[in-house]
C-alpha positions in Angstrom: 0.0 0.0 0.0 1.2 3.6 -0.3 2.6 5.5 2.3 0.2 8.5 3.6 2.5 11.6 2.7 4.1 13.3 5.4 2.0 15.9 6.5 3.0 20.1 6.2 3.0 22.6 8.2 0.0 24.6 7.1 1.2 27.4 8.2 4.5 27.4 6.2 2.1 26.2 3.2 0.1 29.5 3.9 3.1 31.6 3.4 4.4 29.6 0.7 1.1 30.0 -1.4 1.2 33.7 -0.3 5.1 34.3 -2.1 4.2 32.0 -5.2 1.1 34.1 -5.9 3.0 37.0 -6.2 5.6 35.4 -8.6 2.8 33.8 -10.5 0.7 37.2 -10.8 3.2 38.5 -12.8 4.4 35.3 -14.6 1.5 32.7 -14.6 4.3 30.4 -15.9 5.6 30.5 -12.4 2.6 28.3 -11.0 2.7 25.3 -9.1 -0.6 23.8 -7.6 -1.1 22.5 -3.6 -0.2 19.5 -4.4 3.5 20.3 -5.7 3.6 23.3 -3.0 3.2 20.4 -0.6 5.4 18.3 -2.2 8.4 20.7 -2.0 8.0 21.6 1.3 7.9 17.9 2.1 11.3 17.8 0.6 12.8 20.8 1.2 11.3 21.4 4.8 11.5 25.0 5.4 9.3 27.9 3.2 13.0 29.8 1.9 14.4 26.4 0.6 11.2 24.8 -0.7 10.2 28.8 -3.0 14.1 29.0 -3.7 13.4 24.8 -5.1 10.6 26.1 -7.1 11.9 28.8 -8.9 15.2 27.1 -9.9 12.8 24.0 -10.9 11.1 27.0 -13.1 14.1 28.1 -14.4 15.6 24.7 -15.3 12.5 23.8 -17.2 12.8 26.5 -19.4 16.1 26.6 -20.1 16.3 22.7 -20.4 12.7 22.7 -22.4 10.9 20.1 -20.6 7.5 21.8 -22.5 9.1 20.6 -25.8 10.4 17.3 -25.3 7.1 15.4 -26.1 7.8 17.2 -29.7 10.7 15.5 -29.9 9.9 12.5 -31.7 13.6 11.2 -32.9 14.6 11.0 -29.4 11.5 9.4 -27.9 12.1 6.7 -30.6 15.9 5.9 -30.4 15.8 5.6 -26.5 12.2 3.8 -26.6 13.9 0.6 -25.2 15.4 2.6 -22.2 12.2 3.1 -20.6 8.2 3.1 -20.5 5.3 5.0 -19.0 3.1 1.9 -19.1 -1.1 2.3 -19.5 -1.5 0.5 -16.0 -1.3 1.7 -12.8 0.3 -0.1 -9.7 -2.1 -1.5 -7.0 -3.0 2.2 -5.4 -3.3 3.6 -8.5 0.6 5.2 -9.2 1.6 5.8 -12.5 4.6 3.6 -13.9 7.3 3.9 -15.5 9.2 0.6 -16.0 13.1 0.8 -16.9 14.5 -2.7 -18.8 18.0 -2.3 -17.2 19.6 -4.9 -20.3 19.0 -2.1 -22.5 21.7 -0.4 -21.0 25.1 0.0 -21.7 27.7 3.2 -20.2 29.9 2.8 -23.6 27.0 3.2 -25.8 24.8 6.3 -25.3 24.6 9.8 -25.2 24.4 10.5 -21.7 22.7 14.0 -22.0 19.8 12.6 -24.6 19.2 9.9 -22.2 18.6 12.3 -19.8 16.8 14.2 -21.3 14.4 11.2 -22.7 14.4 10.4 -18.6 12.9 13.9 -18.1 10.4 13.0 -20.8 9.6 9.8 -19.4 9.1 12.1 -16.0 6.6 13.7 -17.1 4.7 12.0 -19.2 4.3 9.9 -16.0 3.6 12.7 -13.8 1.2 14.4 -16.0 -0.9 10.9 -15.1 -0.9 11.6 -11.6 -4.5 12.0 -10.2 -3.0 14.2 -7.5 -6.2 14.1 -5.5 -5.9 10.8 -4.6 -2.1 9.8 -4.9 0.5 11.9 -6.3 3.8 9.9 -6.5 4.9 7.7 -9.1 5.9 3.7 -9.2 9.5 3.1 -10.8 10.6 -0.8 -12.1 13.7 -1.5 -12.5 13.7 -5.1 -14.3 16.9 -6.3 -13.9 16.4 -9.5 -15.9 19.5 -10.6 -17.8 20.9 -8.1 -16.5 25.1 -8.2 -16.6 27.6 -5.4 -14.9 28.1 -3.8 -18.3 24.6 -2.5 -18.0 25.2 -0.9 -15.1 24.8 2.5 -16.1 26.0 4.7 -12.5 26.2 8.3 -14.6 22.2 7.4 -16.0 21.2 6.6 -12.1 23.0 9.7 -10.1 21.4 11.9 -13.0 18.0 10.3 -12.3 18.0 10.4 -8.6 19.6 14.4 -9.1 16.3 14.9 -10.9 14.0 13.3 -8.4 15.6 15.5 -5.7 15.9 18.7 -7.3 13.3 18.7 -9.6 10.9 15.9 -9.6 10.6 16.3 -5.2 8.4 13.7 -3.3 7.3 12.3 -6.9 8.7 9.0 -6.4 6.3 6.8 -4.2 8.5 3.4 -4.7 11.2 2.0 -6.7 10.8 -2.1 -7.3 13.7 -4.0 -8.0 12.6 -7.0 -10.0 14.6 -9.9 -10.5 17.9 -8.5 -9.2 21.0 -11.2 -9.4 22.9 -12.1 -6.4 26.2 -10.0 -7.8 23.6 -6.6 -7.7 24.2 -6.3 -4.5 27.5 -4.7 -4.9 26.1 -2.6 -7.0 23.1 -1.4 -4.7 26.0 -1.0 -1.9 26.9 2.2 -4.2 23.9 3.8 -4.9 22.8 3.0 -1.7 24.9 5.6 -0.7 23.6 8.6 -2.9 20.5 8.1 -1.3 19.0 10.0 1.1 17.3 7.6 3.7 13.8 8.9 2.9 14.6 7.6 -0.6 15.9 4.7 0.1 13.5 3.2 2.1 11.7 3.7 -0.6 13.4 0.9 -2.9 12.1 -2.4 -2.6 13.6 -5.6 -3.7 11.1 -7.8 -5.0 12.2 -11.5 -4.8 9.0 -13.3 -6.3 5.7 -13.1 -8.4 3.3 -13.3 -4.9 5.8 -10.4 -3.4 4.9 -7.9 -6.7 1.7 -8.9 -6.7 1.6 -6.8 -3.5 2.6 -3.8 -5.9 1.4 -4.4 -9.5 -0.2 -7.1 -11.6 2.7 -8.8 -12.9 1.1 -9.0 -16.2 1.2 -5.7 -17.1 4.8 -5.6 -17.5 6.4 -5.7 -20.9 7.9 -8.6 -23.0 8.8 -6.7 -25.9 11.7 -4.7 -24.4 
């Protein structure tokens, strides 16, 4: 089941609101719902940090052009293997985005287009949220067949940057599927790039009747 979200002060969220509606008055570009207001105060735990979070989100977006990525069709179809927002949702209803980790390989890919078709897959799966009921997104990692030359560590530390800094409180839980024993060395490093919020957040799932807890097993691709 999905964690309740920590609660906010509402009085921070008050004053929040109150400094956002000013920036967005004059730039409605500038606005973020409750739901993300609550989200990066969640994350960033004071008012100061979570507005100062907001507008350098704002500003990344438009520099990076998050807006036109979906545009972008040449990218979407050479890294089409990397990653999926599927049609189903998990159990409570989170959007997923399932990542085929064989597809992977450090010494062949452009690290910044695979980041940027991350960002895409980002928000094509947020834009699914139904925020009212739960806002966070489910990430699979299928490690089937997976070997240490897919182990991509650049691809991962840019992904979890984004969920930090940009994409706060988005991620509900991360299911490692059918990890190999040798992962483990692996997870001992990117273990440590986590925050522990996040990381209790990553669950290793070490049967079919242990995802069925998260997601109907059969929704998963077999074409990737």
């Amino acid at each position: 089941m999905a964690a309740e979200p920590k609660s906010v002060n509402e009085e921070d969220l008050k004053l929040l609101k109150e400094r956002m509606n000013l920036i967005a008055s004059a730039d409605p570009a500038q606005y973020h719902n409750e739901f993300s207001l609550r989200r990066y105060l969640r994350a960033f735990k004071t008012v100061d940090n979570a507005f100062q979070g907001i507008l350098k989100t704002n500003k990344w977006r438009k520099e990076y052009g998050v807006a036109e990525l979906h545009d972008n069709k040449e990218l979407i179809e050479k890294y089409s293997d990397k990653a999926r927002v599927l049609k189903h949702r998990d159990i409570v209803g989170r959007p997923i985005i399932y990542i085929p980790a064989k597809n992977y390989n450090s010494s062949d890919r452009d690290i910044d287009e695979l980041t940027k078709y991350i960002v895409y897959c980002l928000e094509e799966a947020s834009k699914r949220c139904f925020e009212e009921v739960v806002d966070n997104l489910c990430i699979v990692f299928d490690l089937n067949n997976f070997t240490l030359s897919c182990m991509d560590y650049q691809v991962l530390k840019n992904l979890i940057w984004l969920l930090s800094r940009h994409y706060p409180e988005r991620l509900g839980v991360c299911l490692i599927v059918n990890a190999p024993a040798f992962f483990s060395g692996c997870w001992a490093v990117i273990k440590g790039w986590l925050d522990e919020n996040t990381a209790g957040k990553v669950i290793f799932v070490n049967s079919e009747m242990d995802l069925c807890q998260y997601l109907i097993p059969d929704i998963l691709p077999t074409d990737m």
